[in-house]
Backbone as CSV, one residue per row, in Angstrom:
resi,resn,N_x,N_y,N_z,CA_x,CA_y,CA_z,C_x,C_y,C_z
1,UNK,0.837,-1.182,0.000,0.000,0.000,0.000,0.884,1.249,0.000
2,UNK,0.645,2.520,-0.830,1.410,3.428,-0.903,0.687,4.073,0.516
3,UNK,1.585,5.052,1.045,1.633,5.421,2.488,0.843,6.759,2.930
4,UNK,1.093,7.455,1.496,-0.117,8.908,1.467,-1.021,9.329,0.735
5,UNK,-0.927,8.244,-0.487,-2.047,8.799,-1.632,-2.772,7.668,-1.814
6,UNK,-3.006,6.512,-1.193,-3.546,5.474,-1.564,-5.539,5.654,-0.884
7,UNK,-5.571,6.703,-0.359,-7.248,7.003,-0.365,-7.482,7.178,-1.547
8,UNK,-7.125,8.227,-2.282,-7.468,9.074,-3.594,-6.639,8.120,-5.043
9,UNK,-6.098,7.329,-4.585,-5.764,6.309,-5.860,-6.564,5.067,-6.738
10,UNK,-6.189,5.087,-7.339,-7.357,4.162,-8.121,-6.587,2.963,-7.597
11,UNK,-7.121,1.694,-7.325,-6.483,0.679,-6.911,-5.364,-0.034,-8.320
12,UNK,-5.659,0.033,-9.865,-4.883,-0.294,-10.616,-3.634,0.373,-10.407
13,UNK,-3.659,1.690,-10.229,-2.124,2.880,-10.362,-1.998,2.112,-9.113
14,UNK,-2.219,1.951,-7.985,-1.097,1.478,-7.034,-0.988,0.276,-7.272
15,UNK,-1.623,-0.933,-8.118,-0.869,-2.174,-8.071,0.666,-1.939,-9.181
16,UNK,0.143,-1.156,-10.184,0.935,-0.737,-11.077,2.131,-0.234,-10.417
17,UNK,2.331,0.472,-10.028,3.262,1.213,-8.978,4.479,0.272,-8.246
18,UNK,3.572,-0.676,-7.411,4.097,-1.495,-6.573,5.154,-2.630,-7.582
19,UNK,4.260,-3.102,-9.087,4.591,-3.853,-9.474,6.097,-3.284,-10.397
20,UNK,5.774,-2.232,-10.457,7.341,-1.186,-10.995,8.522,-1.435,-10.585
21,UNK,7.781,-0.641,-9.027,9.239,-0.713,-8.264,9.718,-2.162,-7.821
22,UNK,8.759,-3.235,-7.666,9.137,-4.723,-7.528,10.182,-5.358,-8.690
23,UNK,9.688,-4.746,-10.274,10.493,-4.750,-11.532,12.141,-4.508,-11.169
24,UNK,11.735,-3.167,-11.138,12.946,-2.550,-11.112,14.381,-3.181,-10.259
25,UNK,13.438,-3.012,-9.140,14.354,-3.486,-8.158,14.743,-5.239,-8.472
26,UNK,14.239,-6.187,-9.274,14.776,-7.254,-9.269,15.618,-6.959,-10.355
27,UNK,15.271,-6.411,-11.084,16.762,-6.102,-12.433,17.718,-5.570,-12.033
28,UNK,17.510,-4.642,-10.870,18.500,-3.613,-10.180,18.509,-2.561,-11.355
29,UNK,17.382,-2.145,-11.551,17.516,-0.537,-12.725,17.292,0.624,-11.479
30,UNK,17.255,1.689,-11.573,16.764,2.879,-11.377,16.319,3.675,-11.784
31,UNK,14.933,3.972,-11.107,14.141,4.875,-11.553,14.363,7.111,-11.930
32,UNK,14.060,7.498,-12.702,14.020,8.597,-12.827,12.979,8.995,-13.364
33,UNK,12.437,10.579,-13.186,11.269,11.207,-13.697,11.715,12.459,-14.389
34,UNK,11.630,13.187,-15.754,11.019,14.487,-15.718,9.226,14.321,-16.047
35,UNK,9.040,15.565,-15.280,7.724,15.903,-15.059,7.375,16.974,-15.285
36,UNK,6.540,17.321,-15.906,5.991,18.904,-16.535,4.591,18.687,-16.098
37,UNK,3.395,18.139,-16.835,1.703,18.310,-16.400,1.486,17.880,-15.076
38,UNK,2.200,16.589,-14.592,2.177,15.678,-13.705,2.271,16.594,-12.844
39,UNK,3.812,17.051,-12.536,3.848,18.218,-11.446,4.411,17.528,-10.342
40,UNK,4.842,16.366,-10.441,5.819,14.744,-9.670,4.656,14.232,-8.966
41,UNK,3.644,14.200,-9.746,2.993,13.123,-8.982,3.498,11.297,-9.153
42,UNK,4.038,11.064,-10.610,4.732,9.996,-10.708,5.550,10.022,-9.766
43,UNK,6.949,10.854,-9.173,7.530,10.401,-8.635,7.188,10.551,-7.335
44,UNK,6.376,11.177,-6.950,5.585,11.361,-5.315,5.221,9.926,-5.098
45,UNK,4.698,8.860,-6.166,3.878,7.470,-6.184,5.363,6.462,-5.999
46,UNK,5.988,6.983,-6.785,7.485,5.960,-6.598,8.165,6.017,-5.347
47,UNK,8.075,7.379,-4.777,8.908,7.126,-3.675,7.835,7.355,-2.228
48,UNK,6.452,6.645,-2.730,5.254,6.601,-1.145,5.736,5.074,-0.808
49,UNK,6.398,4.100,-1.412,5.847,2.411,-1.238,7.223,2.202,-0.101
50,UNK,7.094,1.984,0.892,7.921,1.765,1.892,8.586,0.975,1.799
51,UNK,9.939,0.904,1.699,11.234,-0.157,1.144,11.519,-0.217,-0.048
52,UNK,10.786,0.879,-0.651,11.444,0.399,-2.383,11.818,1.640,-2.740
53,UNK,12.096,2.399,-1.523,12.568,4.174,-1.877,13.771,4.077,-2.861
54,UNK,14.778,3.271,-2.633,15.988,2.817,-3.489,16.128,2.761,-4.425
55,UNK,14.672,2.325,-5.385,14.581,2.170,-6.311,15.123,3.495,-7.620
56,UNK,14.211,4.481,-6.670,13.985,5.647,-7.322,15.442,6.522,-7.244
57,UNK,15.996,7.405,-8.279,17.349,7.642,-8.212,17.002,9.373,-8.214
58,UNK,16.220,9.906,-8.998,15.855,11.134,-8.928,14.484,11.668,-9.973
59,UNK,13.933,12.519,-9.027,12.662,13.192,-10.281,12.878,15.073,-10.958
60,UNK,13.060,14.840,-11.479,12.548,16.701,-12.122,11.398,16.906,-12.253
61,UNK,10.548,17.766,-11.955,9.594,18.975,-12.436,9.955,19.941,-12.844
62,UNK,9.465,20.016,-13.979,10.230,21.186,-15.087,8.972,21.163,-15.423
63,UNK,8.066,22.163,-15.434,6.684,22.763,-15.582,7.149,23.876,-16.371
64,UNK,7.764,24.764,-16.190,8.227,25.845,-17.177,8.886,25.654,-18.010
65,UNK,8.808,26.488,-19.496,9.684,26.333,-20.106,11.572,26.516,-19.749
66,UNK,11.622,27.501,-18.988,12.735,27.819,-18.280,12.877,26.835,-17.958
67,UNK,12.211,25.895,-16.890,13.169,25.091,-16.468,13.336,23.413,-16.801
68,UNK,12.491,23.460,-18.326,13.088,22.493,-18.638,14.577,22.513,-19.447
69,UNK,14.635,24.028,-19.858,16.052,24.297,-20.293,17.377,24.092,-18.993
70,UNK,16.936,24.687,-17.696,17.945,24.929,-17.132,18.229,23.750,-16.491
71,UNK,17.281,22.684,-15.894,17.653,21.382,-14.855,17.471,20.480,-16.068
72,UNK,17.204,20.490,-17.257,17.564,18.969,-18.497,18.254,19.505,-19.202
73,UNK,18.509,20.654,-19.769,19.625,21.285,-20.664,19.005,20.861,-22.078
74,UNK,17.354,21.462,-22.222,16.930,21.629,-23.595,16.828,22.977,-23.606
75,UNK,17.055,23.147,-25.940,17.996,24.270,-25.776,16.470,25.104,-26.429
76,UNK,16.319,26.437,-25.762,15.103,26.750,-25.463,14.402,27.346,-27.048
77,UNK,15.407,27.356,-27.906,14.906,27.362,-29.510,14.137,25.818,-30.085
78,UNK,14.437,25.193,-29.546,13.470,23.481,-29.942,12.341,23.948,-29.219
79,UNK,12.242,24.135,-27.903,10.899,24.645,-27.227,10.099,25.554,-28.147
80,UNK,10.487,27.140,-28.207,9.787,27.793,-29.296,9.505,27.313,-30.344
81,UNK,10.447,26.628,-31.248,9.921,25.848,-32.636,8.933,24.527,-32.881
82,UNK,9.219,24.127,-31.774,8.539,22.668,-31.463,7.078,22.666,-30.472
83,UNK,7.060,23.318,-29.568,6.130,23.698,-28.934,6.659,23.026,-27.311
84,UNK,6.154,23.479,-25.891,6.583,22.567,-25.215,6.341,21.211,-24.693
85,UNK,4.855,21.217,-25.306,3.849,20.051,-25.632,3.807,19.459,-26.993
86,UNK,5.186,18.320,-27.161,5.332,17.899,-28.685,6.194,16.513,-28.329
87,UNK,6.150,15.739,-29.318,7.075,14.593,-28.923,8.717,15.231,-28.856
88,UNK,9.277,15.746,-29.916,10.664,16.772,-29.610,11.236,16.985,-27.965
89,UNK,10.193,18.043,-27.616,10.360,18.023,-25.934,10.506,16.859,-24.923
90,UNK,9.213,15.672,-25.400,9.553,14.706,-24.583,10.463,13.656,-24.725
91,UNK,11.039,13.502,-25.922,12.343,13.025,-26.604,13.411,13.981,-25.247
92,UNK,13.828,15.256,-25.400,14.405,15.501,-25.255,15.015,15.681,-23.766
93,UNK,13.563,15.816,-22.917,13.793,15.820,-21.344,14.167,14.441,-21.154
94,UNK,13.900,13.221,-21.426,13.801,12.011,-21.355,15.626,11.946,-21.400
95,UNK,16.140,12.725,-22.489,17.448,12.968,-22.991,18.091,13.495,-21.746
96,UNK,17.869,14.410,-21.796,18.641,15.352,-20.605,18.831,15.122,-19.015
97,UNK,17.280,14.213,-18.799,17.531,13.423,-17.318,18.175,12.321,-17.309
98,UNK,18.372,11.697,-18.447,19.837,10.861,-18.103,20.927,11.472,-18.046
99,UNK,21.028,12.076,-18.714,22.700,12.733,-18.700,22.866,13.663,-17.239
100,UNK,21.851,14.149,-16.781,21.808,14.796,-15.255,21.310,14.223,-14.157
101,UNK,21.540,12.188,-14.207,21.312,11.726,-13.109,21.974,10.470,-13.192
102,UNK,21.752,10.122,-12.311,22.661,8.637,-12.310,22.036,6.876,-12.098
103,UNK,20.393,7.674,-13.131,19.759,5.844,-13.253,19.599,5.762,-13.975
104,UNK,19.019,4.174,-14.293,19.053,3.698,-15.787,18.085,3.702,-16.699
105,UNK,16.780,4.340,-16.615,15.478,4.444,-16.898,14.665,5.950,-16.697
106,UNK,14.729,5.926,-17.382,13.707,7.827,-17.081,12.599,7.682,-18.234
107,UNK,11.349,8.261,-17.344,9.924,8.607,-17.769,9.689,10.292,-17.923
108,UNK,9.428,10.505,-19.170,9.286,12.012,-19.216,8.090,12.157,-19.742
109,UNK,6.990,13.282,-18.827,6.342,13.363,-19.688,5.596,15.156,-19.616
110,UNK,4.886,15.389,-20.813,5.187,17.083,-20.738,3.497,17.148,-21.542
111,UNK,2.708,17.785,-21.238,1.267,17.837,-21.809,0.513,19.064,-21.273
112,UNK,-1.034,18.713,-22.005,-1.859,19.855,-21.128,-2.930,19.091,-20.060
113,UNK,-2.535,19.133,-18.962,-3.683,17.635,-17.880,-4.972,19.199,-18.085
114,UNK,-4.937,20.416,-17.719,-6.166,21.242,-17.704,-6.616,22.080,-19.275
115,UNK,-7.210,23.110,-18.836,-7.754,23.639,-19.822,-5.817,24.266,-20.680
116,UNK,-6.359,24.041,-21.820,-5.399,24.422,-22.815,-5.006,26.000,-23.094
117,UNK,-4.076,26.662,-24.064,-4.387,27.743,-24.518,-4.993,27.882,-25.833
118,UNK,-5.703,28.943,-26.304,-6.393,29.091,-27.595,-6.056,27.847,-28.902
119,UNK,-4.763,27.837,-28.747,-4.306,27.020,-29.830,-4.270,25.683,-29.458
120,UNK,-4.291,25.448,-28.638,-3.483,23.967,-27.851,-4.424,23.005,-27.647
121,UNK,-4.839,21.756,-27.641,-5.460,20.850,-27.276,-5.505,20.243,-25.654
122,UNK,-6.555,20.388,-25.475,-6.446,20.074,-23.835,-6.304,18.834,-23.949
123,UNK,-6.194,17.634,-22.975,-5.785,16.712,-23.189,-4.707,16.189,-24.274
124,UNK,-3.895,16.827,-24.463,-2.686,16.160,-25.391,-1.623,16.092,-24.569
125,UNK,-1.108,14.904,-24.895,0.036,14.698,-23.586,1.187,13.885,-24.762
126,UNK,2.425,14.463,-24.610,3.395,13.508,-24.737,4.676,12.781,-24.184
127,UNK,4.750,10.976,-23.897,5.706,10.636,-23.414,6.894,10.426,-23.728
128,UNK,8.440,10.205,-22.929,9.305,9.509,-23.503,9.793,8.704,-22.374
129,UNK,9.903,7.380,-22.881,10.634,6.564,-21.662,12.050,6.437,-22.776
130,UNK,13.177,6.408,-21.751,14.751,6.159,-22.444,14.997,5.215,-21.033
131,UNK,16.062,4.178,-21.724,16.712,3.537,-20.818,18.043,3.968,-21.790
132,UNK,18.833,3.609,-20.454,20.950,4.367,-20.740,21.285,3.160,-21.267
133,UNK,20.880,2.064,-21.683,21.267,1.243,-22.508,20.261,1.030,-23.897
134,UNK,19.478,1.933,-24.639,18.782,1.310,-25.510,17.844,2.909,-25.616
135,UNK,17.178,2.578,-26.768,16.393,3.290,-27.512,15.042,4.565,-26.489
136,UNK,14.734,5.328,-26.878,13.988,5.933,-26.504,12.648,5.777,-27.128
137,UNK,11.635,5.696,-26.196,10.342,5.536,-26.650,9.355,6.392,-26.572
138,UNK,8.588,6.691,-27.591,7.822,8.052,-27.321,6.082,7.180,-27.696
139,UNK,5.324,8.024,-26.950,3.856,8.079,-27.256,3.001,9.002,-27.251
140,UNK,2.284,9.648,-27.976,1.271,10.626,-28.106,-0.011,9.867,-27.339
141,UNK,-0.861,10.895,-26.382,-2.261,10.370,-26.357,-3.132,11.506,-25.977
142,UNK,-3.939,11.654,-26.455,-4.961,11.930,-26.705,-6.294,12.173,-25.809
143,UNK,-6.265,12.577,-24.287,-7.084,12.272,-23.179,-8.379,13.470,-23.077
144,UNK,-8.468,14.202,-24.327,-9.691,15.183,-24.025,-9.981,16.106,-22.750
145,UNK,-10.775,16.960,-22.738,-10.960,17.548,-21.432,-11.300,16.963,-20.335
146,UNK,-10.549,16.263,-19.734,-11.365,15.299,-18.583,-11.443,16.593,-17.352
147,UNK,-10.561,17.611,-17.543,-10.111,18.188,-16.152,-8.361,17.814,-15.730
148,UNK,-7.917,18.497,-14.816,-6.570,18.373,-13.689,-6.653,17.066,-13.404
149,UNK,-7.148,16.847,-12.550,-6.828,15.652,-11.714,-7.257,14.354,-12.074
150,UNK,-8.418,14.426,-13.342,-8.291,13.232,-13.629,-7.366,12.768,-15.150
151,UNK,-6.792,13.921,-15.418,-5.958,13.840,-16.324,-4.137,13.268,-15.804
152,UNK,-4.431,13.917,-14.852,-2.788,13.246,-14.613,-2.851,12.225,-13.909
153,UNK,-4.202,11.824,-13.049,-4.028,9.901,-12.792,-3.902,9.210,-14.053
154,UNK,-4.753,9.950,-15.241,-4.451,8.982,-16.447,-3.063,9.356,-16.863
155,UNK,-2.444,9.912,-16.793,-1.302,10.631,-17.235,0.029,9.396,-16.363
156,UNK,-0.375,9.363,-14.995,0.593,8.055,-14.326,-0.175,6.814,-14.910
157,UNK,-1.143,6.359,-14.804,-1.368,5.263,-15.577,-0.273,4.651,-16.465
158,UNK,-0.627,5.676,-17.082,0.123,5.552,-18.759,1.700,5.652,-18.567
159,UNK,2.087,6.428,-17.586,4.079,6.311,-17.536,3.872,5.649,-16.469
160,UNK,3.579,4.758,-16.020,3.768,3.605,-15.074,3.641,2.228,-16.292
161,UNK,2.339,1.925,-16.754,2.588,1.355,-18.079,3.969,1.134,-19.052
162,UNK,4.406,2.701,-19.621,5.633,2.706,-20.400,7.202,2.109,-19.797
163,UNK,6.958,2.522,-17.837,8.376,2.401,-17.353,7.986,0.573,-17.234
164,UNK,7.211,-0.046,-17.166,6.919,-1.472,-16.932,7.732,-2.037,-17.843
165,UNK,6.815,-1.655,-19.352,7.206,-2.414,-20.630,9.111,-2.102,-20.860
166,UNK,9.360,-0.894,-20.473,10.881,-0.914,-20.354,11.792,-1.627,-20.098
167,UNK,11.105,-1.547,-18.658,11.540,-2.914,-17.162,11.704,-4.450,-18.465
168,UNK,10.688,-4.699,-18.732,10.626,-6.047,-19.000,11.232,-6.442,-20.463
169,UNK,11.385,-5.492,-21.237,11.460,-5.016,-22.467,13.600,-5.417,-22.421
């Protein structure tokens, strides 16, 4: 059972969760996060499960554009050209939190969980899972206006999902 959010959790995200860090930890990988919509609620979930804190090696929240330039070292002309909600960005934080941490797996993910701007699609979210030995994986999805909060439980869903298939992958 996670230790502070498991009232307000859907019972799948915490089996999911549990079954991560159980992954991880038998491969001996380590976990990492950047986080932009989320806001570390992924890594708030990774490091609630008591004894598997180890697992987890470090998270970013980089919600601003600023600071996904300054704590991942994306270079803030891909942001303007690309948008900060694009696969590019999540390619690229995914990029940059390996090279500014010291585990073997990072989940990035960068979207709109609330209302959008004029141009922007609410619900558009994009991921990247990278492992430091192998390919980077990206996914677009598509979650409509659900709202905040039920956008970024679907939002961990889905990078709890991606860091699994990694794990096992």
């Amino acid at each position: 059972m996670t230790e502070t959010l498991s009232a307000t959790l859907p019972d799948d995200v915490e089996a999911l969760t549990h079954a991560v860090l159980r992954e991880a930890n038998g491969r001996e990988l380590s976990l990492v996060t950047a986080e932009s919509c989320t806001g570390g609620l992924l890594a708030s979930l990774l490091t609630d499960v008591e004894g598997a804190g180890h697992v987890f090696e470090r998270g970013f929240v980089t919600y601003s554009k600023d600071a996904k330039c300054e704590l991942l070292g994306l270079d803030r002309a891909m942001i303007d050209d690309c948008g900060a909600v694009s696969e590019e960005v999540a390619r690229a934080m995914a990029a940059g939190a390996l090279v500014r941490s010291h585990g073997d797996l990072v989940l990035a993910v960068t979207g709109f969980a609330g209302p959008a701007g004029p141009d922007d699609e609410a619900g558009l979210i994009h991921f990247a899972c990278a492992r430091r030995d192998g390919p980077v994986v990206h996914r677009e999805v598509r979650l409509g206006p659900l709202g905040r909060g039920p956008a970024r439980i679907a939002c961990v869903r889905i990078a709890l999902e991606m860091l699994m298939d990694a794990i096992e992958g």
